[in-house]
Structure formats: C-alpha cells, structure tokens
N, C-alpha and C positions, 0 to 999 in steps of 0.2 A: 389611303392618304393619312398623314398622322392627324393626331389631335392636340399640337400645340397650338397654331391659330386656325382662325374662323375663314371660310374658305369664301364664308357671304355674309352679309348684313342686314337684316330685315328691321323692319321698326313693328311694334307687338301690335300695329294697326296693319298692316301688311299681312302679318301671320293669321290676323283673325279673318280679313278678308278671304282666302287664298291658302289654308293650311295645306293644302293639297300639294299646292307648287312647291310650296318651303320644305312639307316632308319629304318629296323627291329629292331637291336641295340637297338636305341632311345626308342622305345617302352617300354622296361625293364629301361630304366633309361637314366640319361642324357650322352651324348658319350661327353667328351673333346675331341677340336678339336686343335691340335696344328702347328705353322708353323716357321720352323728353332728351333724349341725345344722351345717355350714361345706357352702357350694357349692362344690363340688367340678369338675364337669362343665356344659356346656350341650348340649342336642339341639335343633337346628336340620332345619329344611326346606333343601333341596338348592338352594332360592330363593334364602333367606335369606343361606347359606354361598357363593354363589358371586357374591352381590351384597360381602360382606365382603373374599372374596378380592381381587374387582377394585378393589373401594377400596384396599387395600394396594399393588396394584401401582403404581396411578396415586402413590399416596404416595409408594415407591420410587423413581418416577422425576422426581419435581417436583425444581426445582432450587432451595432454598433463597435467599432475600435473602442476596447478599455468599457466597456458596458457590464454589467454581472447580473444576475440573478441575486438579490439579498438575502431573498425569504432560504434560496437554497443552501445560499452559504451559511445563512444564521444555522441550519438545521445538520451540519455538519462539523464532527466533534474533533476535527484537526484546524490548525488556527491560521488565517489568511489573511494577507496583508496584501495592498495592491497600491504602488506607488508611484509616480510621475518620473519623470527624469532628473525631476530638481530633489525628489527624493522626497516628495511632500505625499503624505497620506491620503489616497482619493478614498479610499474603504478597509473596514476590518471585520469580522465577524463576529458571535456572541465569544465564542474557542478562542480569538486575540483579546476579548476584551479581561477574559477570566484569567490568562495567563497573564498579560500583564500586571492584570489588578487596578486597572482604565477606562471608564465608560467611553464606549463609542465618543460622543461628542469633544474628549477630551482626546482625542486620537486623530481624528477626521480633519486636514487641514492645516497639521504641524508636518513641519520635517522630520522625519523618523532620525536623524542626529541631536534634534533639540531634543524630542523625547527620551533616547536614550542615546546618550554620548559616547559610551564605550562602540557602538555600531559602527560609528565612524575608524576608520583602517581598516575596519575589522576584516576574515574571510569572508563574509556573508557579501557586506560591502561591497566588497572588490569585483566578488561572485555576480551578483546583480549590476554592476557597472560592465562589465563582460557579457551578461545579457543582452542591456540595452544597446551594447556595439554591434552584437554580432546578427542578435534575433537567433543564438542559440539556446536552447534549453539547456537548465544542467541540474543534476543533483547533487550532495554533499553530505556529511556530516561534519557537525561543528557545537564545540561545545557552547554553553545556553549564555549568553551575556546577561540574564537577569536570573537564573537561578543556579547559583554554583552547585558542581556536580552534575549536572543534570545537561547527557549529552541529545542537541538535536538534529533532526534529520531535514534537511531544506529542498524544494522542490519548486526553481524558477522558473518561468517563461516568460515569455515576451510579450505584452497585454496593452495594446491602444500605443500612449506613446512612452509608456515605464516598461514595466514590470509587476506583474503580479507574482506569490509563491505562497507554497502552504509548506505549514512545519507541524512537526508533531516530534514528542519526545519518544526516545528509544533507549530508556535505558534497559529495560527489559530486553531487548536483543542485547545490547553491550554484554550482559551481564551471559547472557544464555555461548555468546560467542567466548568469551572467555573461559566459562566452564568447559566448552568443546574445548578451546586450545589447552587448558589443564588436562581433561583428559588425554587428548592424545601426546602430554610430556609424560601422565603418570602409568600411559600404555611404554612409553618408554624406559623409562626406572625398571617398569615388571620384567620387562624382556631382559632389560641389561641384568637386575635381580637372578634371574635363571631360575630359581624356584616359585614364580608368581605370573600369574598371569589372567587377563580378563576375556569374557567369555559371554555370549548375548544369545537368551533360549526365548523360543517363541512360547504361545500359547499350549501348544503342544509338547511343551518340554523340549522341542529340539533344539538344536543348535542352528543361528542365523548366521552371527559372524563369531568368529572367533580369531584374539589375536596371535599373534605367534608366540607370546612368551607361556600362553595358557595350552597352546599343541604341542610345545617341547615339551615342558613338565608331564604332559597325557604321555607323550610317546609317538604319536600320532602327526602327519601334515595337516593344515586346515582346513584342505580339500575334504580332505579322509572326514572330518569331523559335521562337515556341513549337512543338518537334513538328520543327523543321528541324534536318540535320546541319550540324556545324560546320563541315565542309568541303564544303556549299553555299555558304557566303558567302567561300569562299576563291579565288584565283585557281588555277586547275588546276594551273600547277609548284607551289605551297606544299603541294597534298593529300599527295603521299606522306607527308612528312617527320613532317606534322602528324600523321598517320593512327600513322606509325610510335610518336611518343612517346605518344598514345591508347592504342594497343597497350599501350606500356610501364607504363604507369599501372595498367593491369585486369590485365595478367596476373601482373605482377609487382611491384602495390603501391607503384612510383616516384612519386616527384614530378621532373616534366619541368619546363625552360622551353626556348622554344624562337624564335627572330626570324620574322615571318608579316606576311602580310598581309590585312585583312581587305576583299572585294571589297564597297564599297558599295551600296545600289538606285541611287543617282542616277547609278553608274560610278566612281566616285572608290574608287581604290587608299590607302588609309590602313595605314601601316604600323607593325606592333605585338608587344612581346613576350607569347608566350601562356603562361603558368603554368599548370600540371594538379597535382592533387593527389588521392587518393582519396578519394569520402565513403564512407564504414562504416554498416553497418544491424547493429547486432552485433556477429560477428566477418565479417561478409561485407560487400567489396566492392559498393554499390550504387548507383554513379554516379560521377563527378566533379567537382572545385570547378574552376572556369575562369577564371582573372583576367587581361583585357586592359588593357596599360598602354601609349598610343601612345609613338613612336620618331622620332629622325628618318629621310629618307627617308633608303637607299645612295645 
C-alpha cells in the first residue's frame, strides 16, 4: 500500500491502550495518530518508512532544470555564463567575472544585452537563440566582443529553461593554425622553387617525412627516403660536420646551417645548404625540421 494517506486513525490514547493492535495496523498501511483532534504523529511499517527515506534521498540528489554546482564552476579557468530565455543572467563564474572585468553581483540579474550591447545581433546571439529553439548544442568560433583581436571559442547547451555555455580564448590555436597553413604554402614555393625543399628527421636522425620538393633535389622518391639517416645520402667527408651540427640541434637546442652535399641514387653530387632547427613536442625536443636549398658547385 502506498504512503500518501493514512489507511487508519487512532487517537494517542487508543495507541497507548492497545499498541499491539495499531502496530499490526501499521503493517497494511500508515495509522494517523491524532491528539485533541489535530494529527499530530504517523506509525508506519518499517516498509513503508524505508521505502520514504529512499525517495528523499534519490530527491536530494537529482539535479534540478538550470541548477549548477558554483563551487565547481568557480574552480574552473574557462569562463561561463548561464542565461534565461529573456537572456537575463542566472550565473557566471570567477573566469566570467575576470574577463569581463564585473564582480559577480554586477552581472547576476542583468540582461546580457544591457551589459554588453554589441551582443545583441551578434553570432553568439543568434547562436544561443538556436539553442533555446532547438535544445541543440552547438560549438563555434567567434571573435571577442569585449576584447579586440582576441578570437573566442563558444560552447552552448540547453540548461533549465536558457542556456548555459563556456568560452574560453583561442588565440594560441589561431595562431598555431595559421603557422601550419604557412607552412604547407611555403612546402609549396619549395617544390615549385625545384632546388629547395623541407624535410622532418627524428631523434634518430632519420627521416619521418619528407616533402617532395626536398626528394627531387636528393634524387630520391619519399618512400626511398623514409626510415634512412641523413647522412646515408651524404658523401662520407660531409658525414662529420653534418653529424656534428645534428648533435648541436638535440643537445643544445641550436639552429645550424651548414654547406653539404647531398649524394644522389643515380651518382650525381648536388650541392646544398642544410638548415636544422628543432621541433618540440611540449617542452621536449622531438625531432628536427631539415631545409635543403641547392648551391652552386666550389
């Protein structure tokens, strides 16, 4: 039997008569116990009460629509805003309040357009009104409406009856992605160049990748090259020298250049400057960048 209502009524003079009968009672259901005519007490079966406990608990722990944890968000160094439908501030964390340059209090409560007005149209905007339609999540990048130049990375979801999202800046990847698209135009000059080309040696000295404009100038396909020491394709006087600024690169972080020649498969002596530099995995040393650029001969 559930334990919404009382299945019996005793008065607490009945109970003390009689507790024998009323805890049989209890067993079928809960007995209201009343005194001067207000209930006062309930007697339950040990059933009943441990079936109520566990429902309280499970209550305790459900995490309400649009609820957060503060302490955790405060303790977390990317910046979160979490907002209504009318677009009014329910929370932000310590990371919202440092970026904007806004204590909490002056945040908590405003419409995120009064605060910052350029927001309004904006993609972020739109972004979040798309949220709250669909109850999709979505990610983006968008540059910073409070600090120019500085692009950031937005991450919505659907949270109670708004939106919550955390942002954090990226211009460090911007910057790392555009370096890769430079390199791979200035892998392309070298090839169209025909006497230049780049070249990636492991710990080992060997070759990992290499691109094409640096296996033409060898003599060699890339295949050929992959897995072989650079100073296999050398004529044996160049190996010290070469070996030596190899050396200088790994142990001590230099960029070398140095005059070489690189021995062909067909026999042909082509001679060339070799550039070393270190690549990083981290803070650790994991390879080197290799750029050969032909010369003419001594």
């Amino acid at each position: 039997m559930g334990t919404g209502h009382p299945s019996a009524v005793a008065t607490a003079a009945q109970i003390t008569r009689n507790f024998g009968l009323w805890q049989d009672r209890a067993v079928s259901g809960p007995v209201a116990i009343t005194n001067h005519g207000r209930t006062r007490l309930m007697l339950l079966s040990i059933e009943d009460y441990d079936r109520l406990v566990g429902q309280a608990r499970i209550e305790q722990t459900e995490v309400a629509p649009g609820s957060y944890d503060q302490d955790l968000l405060d303790r977390l160094p990317i910046i979160f805003f979490s907002i209504d439908q009318a677009f009014q501030v329910r929370s932000v964390n310590l990371a919202a309040s440092s970026f904007t340059g806004r204590p909490r209090t002056e945040l908590v409560g405003r419409r995120l357009f009064d605060l910052f007005p350029a927001f309004e149209g904006s993609v972020p905007a739109q972004a979040m009104r798309r949220v709250m339609r669909t109850g999709e999540s979505t990610s983006f990048e968008a540059p910073s409406l409070l600090k120019g130049g500085t692009t950031l990375r937005y991450d919505v979801f659907a949270h109670g009856d708004g939106v919550s999202y955390f942002v954090r800046p990226i211009d460090d990847e911007v910057i790392a992605r555009r370096l890769s698209t430079d390199l791979v135009a200035m892998n392309r000059l070298l090839d169209a160049h025909g006497e230049a080309g780049f070249a990636r040696l492991g710990l080992r000295a060997t070759f990992e990748r290499v691109e094409p404009g640096f296996a033409t100038l060898a003599g060699f396909s890339t295949e050929q090259l992959i897995g072989v020491r650079l100073t296999d394709i050398l004529p044996p006087r160049f190996r010290p020298a070469v070996n030596e600024a190899i050396e200088a690169v790994f142990s001590q972080a230099e960029t070398r250049s140095i005059d070489s020649v690189l021995h062909a498969r067909d026999g042909r002596e082509v001679p060339v400057r070799l550039s070393m530099t270190p690549s990083r995995e981290g803070f650790a040393i994991d390879g080197l960048l290799l750029m050969a650029v032909g010369r003419p001969a001594d």
